[in-house]
KOLKE-566262 format. One record per residue (C-alpha): residue number from 1; residue in three letters; x negated, y, z; chain. Coordinates in Angstrom, 2 decimals, decimal comma. Layout:
N
<node nr="NUM" rest="ala" u="X" v="Y" w="Z" kette="A"/>
...
***
This chain:
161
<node nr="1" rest="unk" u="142,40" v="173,60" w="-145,72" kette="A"/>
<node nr="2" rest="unk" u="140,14" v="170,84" w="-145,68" kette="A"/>
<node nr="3" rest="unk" u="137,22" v="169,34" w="-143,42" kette="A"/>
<node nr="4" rest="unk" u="133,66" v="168,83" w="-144,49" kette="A"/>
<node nr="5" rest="unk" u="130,15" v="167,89" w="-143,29" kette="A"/>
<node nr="6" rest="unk" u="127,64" v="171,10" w="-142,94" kette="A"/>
<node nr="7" rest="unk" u="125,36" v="171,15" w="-145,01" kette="A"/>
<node nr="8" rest="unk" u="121,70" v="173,04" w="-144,97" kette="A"/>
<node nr="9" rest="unk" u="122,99" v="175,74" w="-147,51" kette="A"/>
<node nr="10" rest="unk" u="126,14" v="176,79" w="-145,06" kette="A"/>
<node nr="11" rest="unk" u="123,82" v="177,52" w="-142,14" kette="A"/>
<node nr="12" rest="unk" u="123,67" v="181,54" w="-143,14" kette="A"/>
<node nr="13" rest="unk" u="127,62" v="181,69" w="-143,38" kette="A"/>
<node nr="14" rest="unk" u="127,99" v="179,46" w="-139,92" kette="A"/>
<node nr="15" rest="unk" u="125,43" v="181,91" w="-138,19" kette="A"/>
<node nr="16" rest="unk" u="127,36" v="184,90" w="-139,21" kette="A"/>
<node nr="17" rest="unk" u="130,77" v="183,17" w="-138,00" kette="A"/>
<node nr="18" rest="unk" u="129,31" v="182,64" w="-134,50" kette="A"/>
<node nr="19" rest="unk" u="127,86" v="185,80" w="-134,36" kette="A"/>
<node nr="20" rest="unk" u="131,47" v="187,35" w="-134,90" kette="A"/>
<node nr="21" rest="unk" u="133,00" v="184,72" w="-132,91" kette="A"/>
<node nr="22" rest="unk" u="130,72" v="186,37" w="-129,68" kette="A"/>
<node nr="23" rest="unk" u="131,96" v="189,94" w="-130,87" kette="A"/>
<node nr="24" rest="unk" u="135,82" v="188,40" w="-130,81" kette="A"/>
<node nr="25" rest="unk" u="134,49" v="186,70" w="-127,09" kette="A"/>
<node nr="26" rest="unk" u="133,06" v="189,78" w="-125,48" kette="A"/>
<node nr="27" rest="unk" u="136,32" v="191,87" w="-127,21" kette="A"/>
<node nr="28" rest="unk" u="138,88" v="189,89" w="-125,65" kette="A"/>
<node nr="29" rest="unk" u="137,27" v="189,36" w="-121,84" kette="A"/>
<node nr="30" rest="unk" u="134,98" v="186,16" w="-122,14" kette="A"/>
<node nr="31" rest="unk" u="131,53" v="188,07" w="-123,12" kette="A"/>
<node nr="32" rest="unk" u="130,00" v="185,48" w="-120,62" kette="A"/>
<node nr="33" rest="unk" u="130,16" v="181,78" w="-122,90" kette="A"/>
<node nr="34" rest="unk" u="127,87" v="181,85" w="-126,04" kette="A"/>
<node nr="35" rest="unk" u="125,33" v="184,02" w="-124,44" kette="A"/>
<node nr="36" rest="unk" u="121,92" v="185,14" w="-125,86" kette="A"/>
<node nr="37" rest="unk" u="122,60" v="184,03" w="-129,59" kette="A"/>
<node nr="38" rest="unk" u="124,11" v="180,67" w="-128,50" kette="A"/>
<node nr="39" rest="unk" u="124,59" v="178,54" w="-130,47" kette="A"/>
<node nr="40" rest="unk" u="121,18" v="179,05" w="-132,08" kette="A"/>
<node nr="41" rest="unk" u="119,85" v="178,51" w="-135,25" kette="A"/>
<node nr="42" rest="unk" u="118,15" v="175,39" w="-134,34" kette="A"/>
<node nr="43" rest="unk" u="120,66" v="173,83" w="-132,42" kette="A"/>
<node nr="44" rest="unk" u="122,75" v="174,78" w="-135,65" kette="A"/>
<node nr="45" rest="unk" u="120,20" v="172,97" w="-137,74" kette="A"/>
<node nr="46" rest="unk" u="120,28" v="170,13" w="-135,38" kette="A"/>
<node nr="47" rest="unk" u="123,68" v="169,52" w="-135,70" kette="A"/>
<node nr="48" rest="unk" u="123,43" v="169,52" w="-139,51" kette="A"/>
<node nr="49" rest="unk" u="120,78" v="167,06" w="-139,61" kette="A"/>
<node nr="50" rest="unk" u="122,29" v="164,50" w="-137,33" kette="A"/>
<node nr="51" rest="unk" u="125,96" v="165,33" w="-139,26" kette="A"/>
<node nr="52" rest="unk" u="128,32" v="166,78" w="-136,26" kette="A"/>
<node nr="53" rest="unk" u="128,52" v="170,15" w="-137,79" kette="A"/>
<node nr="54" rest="unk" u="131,91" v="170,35" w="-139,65" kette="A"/>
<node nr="55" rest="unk" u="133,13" v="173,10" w="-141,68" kette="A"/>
<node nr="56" rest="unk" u="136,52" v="173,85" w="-142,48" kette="A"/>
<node nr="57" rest="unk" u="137,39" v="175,35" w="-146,19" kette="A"/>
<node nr="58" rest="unk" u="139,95" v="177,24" w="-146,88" kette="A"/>
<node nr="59" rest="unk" u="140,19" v="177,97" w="-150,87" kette="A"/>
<node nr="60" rest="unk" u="136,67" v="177,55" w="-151,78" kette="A"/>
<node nr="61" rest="unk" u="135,77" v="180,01" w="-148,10" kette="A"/>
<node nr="62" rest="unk" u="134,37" v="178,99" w="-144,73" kette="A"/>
<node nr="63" rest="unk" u="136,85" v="179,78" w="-142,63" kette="A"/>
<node nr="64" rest="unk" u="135,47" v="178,17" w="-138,87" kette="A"/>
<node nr="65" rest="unk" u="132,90" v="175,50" w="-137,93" kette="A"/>
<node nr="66" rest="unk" u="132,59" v="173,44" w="-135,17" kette="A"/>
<node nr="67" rest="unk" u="130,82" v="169,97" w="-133,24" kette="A"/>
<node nr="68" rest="unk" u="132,35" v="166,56" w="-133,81" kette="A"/>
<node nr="69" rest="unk" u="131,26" v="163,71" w="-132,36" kette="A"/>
<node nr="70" rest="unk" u="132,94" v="160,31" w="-130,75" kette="A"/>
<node nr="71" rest="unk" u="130,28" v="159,42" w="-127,81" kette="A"/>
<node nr="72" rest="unk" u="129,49" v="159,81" w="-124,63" kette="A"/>
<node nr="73" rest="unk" u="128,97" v="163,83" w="-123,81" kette="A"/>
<node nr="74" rest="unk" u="126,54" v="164,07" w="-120,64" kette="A"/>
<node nr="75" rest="unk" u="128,61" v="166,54" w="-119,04" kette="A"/>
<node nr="76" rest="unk" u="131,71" v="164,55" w="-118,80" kette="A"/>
<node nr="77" rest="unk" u="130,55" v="161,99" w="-116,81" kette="A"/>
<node nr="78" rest="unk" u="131,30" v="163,87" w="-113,32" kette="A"/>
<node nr="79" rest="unk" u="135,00" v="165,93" w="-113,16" kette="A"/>
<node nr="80" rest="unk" u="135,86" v="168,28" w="-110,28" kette="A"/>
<node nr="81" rest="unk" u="139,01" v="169,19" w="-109,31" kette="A"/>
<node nr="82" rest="unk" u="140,88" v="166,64" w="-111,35" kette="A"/>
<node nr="83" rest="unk" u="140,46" v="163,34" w="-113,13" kette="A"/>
<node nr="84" rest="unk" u="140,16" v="162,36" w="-116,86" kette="A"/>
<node nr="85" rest="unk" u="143,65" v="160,92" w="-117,91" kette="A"/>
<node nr="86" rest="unk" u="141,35" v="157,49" w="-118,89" kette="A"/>
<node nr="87" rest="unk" u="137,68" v="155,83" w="-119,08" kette="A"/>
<node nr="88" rest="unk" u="138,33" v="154,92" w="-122,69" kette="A"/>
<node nr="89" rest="unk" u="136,06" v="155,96" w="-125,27" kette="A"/>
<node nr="90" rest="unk" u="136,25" v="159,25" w="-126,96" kette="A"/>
<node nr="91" rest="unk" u="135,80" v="161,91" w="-129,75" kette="A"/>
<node nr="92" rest="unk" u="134,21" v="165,36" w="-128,35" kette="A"/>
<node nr="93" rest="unk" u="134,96" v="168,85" w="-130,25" kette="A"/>
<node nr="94" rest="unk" u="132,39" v="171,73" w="-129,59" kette="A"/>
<node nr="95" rest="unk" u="131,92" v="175,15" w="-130,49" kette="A"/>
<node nr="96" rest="unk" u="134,81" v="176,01" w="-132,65" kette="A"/>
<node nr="97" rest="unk" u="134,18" v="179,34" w="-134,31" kette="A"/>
<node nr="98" rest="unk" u="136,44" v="181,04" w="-136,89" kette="A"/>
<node nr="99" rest="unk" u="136,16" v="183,03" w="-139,26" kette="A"/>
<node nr="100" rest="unk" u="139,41" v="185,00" w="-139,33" kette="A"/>
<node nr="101" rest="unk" u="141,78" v="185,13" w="-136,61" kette="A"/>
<node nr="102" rest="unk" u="145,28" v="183,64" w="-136,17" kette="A"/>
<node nr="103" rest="unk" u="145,06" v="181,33" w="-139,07" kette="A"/>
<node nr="104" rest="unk" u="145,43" v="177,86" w="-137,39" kette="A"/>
<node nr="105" rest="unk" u="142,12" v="177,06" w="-138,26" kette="A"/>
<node nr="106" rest="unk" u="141,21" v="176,37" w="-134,75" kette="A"/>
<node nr="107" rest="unk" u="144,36" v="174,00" w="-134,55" kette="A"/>
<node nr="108" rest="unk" u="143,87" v="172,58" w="-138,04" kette="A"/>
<node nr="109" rest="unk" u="140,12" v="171,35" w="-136,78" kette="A"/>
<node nr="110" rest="unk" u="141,27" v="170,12" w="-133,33" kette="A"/>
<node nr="111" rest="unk" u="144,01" v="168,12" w="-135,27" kette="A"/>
<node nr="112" rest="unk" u="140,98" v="166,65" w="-137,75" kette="A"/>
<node nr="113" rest="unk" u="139,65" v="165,73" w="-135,12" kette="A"/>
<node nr="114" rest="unk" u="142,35" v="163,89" w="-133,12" kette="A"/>
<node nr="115" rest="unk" u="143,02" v="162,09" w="-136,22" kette="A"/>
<node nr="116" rest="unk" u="139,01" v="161,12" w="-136,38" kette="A"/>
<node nr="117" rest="unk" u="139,65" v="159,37" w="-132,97" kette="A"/>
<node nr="118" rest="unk" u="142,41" v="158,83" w="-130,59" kette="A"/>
<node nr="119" rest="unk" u="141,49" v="160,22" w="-127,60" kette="A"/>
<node nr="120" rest="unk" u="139,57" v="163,79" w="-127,78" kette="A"/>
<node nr="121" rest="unk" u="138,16" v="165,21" w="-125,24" kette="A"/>
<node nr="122" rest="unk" u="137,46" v="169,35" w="-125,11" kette="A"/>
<node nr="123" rest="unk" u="136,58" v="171,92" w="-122,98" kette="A"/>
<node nr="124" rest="unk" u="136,28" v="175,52" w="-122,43" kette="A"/>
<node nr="125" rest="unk" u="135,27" v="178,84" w="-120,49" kette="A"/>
<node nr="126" rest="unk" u="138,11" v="180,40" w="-117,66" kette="A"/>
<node nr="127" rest="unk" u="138,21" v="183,18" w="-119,85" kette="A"/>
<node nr="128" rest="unk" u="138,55" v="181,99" w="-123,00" kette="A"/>
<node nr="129" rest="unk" u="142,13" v="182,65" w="-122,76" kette="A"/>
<node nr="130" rest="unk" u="142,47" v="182,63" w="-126,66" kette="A"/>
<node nr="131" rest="unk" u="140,89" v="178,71" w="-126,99" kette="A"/>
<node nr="132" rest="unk" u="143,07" v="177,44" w="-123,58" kette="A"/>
<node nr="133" rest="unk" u="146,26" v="178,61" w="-125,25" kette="A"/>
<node nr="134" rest="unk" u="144,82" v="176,52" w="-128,45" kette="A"/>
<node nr="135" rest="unk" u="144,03" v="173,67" w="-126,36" kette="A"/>
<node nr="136" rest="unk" u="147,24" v="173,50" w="-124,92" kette="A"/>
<node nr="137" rest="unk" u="149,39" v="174,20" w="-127,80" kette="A"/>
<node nr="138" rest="unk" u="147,49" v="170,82" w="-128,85" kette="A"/>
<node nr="139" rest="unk" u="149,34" v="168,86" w="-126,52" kette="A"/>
<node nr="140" rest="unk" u="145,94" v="168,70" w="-124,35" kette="A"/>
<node nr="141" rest="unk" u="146,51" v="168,00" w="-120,54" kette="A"/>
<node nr="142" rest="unk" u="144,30" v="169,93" w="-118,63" kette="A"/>
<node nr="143" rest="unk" u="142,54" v="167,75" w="-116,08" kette="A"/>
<node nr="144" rest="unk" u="139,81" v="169,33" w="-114,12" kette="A"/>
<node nr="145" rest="unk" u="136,27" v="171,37" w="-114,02" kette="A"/>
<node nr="146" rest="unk" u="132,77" v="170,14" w="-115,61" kette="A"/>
<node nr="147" rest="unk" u="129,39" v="171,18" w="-114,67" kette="A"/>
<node nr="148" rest="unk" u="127,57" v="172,44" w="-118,17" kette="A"/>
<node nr="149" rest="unk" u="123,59" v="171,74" w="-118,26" kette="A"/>
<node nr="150" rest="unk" u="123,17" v="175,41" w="-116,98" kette="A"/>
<node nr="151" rest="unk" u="125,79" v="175,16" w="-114,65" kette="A"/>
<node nr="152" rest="unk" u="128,13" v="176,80" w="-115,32" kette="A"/>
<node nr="153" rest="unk" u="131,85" v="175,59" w="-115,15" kette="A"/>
<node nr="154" rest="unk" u="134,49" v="175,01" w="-117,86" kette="A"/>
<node nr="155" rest="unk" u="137,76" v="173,98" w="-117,73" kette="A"/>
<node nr="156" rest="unk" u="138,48" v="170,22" w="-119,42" kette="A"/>
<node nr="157" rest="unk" u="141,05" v="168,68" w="-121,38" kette="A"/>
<node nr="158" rest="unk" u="142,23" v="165,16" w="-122,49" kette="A"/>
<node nr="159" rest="unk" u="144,37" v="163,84" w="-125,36" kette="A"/>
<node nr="160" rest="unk" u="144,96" v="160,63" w="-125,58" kette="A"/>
<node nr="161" rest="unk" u="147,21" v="159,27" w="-128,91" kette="A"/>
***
């Protein structure tokens, strides 16, 4: 498997891995996270253009996608419940989608990732059992609650090499 930069002529495959990615959600108890087509296609596009949209290959295939950046992510800045394990800068995964199940693709991005930057920061919905068990398995600590822009809660997660 390998890690690579999106590119405009993925966007079709990505959109179809999301959209089965909600199927997957709403199948296994967390129908309530991507909701109405999220991510959308221009948010997709977006993250393409401004090059946080990774794909991971797996023998010439798409086999998940997700958001990479190392910055400051808005919805960080206020924890409830908990505490960060440290104020030092970060990397920030999003939106990991795969395209087949129990593969380690999920793992093999998070681990791109961590190697990327030293200290990643991640979170997820309470019942996206199937990405907490990821997390963890990681070596993630879990470490409190964030507020997304809607409002909504998800649970968040430190590493720290």
């Amino acid at each position: 498997m390998e890690i690579r930069k999106a590119k405009t002529q993925d966007l079709e495959t990505i959109i179809s891995i999301y959209d089965k990615a909600r199927e997957f959600m709403t199948q296994t108890g967390n129908g309530g996270q991507w909701k109405n087509g999220y991510p959308t296609r221009e948010l997709l596009q977006q993250d393409i253009q401004e090059g946080t949209c990774y794909i991971c290959e797996d023998e010439g295939h798409i086999s998940g996608v997700f958001c990479f950046f190392v910055g400051e992510e808005p919805t960080y800045q206020k924890i409830y419940k908990g505490e960060w394990l440290n104020n030092k800068p970060y990397g920030v995964i999003h939106r990991i989608a795969v395209a087949k199940h129990n593969k380690g693709v999920a793992s093999f991005c998070i681990q791109w990732g961590l190697k990327q930057h030293p200290s990643m920061k991640i979170d997820t919905h309470q019942n996206n059992i199937p990405m907490q068990k990821t997390i963890l398995k990681n070596g993630f600590t879990y470490c409190g609650i964030i507020h997304k822009e809607d409002g909504t809660t998800r649970l968040a997660y430190q590493k720290t090499i």
